[in-house]
N, C-alpha and C positions, 0 to 999 in steps of 0.2 A: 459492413466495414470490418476489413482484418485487422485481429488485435495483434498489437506490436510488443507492447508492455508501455508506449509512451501517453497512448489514450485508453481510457476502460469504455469497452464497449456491450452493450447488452446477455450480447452473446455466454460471457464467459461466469461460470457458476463460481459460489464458493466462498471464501473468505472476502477477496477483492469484493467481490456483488455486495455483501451483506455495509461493507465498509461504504461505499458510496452510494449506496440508494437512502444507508437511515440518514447521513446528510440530507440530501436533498427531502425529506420524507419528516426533519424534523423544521426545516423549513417552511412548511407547507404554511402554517400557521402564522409567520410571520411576514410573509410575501401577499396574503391574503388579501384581495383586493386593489394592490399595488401597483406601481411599473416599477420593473425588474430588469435590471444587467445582469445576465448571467456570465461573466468574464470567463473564459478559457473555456467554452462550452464543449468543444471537442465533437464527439458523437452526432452531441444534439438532446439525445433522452434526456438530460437533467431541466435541459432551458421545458422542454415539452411536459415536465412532470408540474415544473411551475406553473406553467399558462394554463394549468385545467382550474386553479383559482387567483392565477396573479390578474390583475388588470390587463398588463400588457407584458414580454416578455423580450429583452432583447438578447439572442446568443453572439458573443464577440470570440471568434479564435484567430489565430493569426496562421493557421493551415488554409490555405483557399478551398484544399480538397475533402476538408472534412466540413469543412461553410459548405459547400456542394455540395456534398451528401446530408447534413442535415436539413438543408431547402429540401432536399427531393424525398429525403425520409419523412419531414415533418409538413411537409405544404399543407397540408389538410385544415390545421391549428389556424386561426385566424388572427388572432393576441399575440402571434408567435412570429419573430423574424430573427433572420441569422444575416452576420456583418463580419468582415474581414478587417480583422484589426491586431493589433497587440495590449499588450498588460500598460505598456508607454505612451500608448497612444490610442486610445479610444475613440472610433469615429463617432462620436455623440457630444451634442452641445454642455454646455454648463448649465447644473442645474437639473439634469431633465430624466431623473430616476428617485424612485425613493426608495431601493435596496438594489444591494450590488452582492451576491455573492458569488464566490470565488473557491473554488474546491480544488488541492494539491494542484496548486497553480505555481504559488511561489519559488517554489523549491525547483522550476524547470529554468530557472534565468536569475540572473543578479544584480537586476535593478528593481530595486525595493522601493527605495526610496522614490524614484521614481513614478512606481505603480500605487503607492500610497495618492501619492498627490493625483493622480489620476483619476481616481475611485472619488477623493474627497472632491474633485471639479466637478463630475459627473451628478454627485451626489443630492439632491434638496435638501436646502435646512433642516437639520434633525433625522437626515437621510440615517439607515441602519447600512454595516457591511456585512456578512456572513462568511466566514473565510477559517479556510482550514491548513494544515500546515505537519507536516510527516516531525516526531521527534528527532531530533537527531542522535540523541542517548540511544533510545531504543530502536528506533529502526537502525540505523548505522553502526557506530558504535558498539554496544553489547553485543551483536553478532556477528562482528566485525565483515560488513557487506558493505557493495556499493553500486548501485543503481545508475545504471550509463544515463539515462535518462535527465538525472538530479545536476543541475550546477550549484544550489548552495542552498545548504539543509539549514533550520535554526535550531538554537537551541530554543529553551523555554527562554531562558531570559533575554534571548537576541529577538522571538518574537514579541515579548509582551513590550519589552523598549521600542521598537520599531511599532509599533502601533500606537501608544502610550506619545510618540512623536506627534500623532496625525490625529488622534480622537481623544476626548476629555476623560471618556466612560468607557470602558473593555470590561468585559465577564469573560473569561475564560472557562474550557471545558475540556475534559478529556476524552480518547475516544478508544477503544481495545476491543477484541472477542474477548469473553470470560467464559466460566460452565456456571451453567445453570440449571433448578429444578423448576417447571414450568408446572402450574395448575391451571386448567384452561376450561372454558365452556367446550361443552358437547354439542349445545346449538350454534350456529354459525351466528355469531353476533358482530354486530356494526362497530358499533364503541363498547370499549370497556375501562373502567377507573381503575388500573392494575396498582397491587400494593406490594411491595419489593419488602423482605424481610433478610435479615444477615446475623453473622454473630456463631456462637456455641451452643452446647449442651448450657452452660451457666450464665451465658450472656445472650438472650438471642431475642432481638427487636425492632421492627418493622420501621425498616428506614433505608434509605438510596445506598447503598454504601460507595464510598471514594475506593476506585481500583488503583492498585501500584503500577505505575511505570507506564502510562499513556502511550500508546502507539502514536499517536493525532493530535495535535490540538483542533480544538475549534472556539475562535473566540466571534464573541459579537461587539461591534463595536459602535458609536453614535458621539454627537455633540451635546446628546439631552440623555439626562439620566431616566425618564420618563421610557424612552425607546427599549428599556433595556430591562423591564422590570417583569419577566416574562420569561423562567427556566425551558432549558430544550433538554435537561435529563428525561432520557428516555430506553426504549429497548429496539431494535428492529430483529422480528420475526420473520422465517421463509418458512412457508410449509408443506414446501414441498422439497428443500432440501434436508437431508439427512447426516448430521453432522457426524453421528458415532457411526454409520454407516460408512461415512469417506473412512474415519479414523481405523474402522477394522478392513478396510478393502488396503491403504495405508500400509497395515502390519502385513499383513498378508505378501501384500507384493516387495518388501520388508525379507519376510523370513522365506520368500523364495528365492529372493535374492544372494541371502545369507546362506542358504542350502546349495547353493550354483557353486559359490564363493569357497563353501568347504569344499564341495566334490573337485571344484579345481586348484586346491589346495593339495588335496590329497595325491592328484596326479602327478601335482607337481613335484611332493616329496619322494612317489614313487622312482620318477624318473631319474633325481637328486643321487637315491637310493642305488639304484643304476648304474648310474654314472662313477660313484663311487667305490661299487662291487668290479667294474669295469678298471676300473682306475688300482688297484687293488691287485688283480688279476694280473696287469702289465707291469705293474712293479716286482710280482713274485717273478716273474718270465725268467729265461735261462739271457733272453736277447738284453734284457732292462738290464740284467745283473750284469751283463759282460759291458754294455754301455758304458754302465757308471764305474769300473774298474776300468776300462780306457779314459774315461774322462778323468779320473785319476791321477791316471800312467801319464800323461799331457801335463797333468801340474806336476807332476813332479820330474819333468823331461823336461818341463821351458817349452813345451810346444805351444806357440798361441793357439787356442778355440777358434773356431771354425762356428762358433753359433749355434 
């Protein structure tokens, strides 16, 4: 499936990748055993990353052609079905999911409100949502960009009201790249209980630290405080991407850039140079000089210019 920029799809490495898989990746855990709506499935890959432990899985988008391509990408999945729908209207009864979630779905349309009440119909008593939502501060705003894609970005406090409408309990989360020092086994291990450390030389003490300025929300949301008692602070690892790798290939094509930029800087002054030595040249002339003493001899004769 060609990536557009309006759906992420497998293919494409990098920041995007790293951003939508630990979604779905810290879900794992909470989808466990369950039936699941995946809303605005797109691809396919996220509904398929869930059905290897949800109960059941159902992907809803409202492209037909990307519902047909993840039928044909995904048929093998058994727990797994893909449905042509929208965020307004979910082909599925009342009642008949017990997690929904929904990744940078919101933010393609402007019925909110709308798709709240949707998710809550769909939903079983005590149903969770899982849903994510682009800052509008920092991804718009501070860089001042704007994603043809996007019809209406939230702020933090547009999303936490607009949920806070539909559900009793919301935890919210943040979600960004940061840098980090990794200490890692050398054996290839399964699980591990990783310990995050933060701070200075005078202050330094193992604990999650809150980052500034969220790219992401991701909130959870539920009718029972119970549902929600359950952190998704986490980290997601690629290892086979190479971050400081991009970063100095980056500079690189950077300062060849920069080196093109001067050499055709410099030609350009040459020619300036030129043009000026040229110009210089025609003004000392015997022809320039006798010009401008007839264009003289005309103002002061009354002869109109000629142009």
């Amino acid at each position: 499936m060609e990536f557009t920029g309006e759906r992420y799809v497998p293919s494409v490495k990098g920041e995007i990748k790293y951003e939508h898989l630990h979604r779905y990746a810290l879900s794992l855990e909470l989808v466990s055993g369950k039936s699941v709506l995946d809303l605005a499935s797109g691809e396919g890959y996220g509904s398929a990353l869930l059905a290897k432990v949800a109960q059941s899985v159902i992907g809803v988008d409202i492209d037909p052609e990307s519902v047909e391509h993840a039928k044909q990408q995904y048929n093998g999945t058994q727990n797994l079905k893909f449905l042509v729908g929208s965020c307004d209207s979910v082909p599925l009864p009342n009642g008949s999911v017990e997690v929904v979630t929904s990744f940078e779905t919101i933010e393609h349309h402007d019925r909110h409100e709308e798709m709240m009440r949707e998710i809550k119909r769909v939903l079983k008593p005590g149903g969770l949502l899982i849903i994510s939502s682009p800052n509008r501060l920092t991804y718009s705003d501070e860089p001042n960009i704007s994603n043809p894609f996007h019809i209406k970005e939230l702020y933090y406090e547009e999303l936490n009201s607009l949920l806070s409408r539909h559900f009793k309990y919301i935890t919210m989360f943040g979600q960004r790249l940061a840098t980090a020092s990794f200490v890692f086994p050398l054996q290839e291990a399964y699980q591990t209980s990783i310990k995050t450390y933060t701070g200075s030389m005078n202050n330094l003490t193992q604990k999650f630290c809150i980052l500034n300025s969220p790219i992401y929300f991701i909130a959870i949301c539920s009718e029972e405080a119970e549902s929600l008692q359950r952190n998704i602070d986490s980290v997601y690892i690629d290892r086979y991407d190479d971050l400081l790798k991009v970063i100095q290939n980056d500079l690189h094509q950077t300062k060849e850039i920069l080196e093109r930029s001067q050499i055709e800087l410099q030609q350009t002054q040459a020619q300036l140079q030129q043009t000026q030595t040229t110009i210089t040249a025609m003004e000392s002339s015997k022809f320039w000089k006798l010009r401008r003493a007839w264009i003289g001899m005309k103002g002061v004769l009354g002869i109109e210019r000629d142009g």
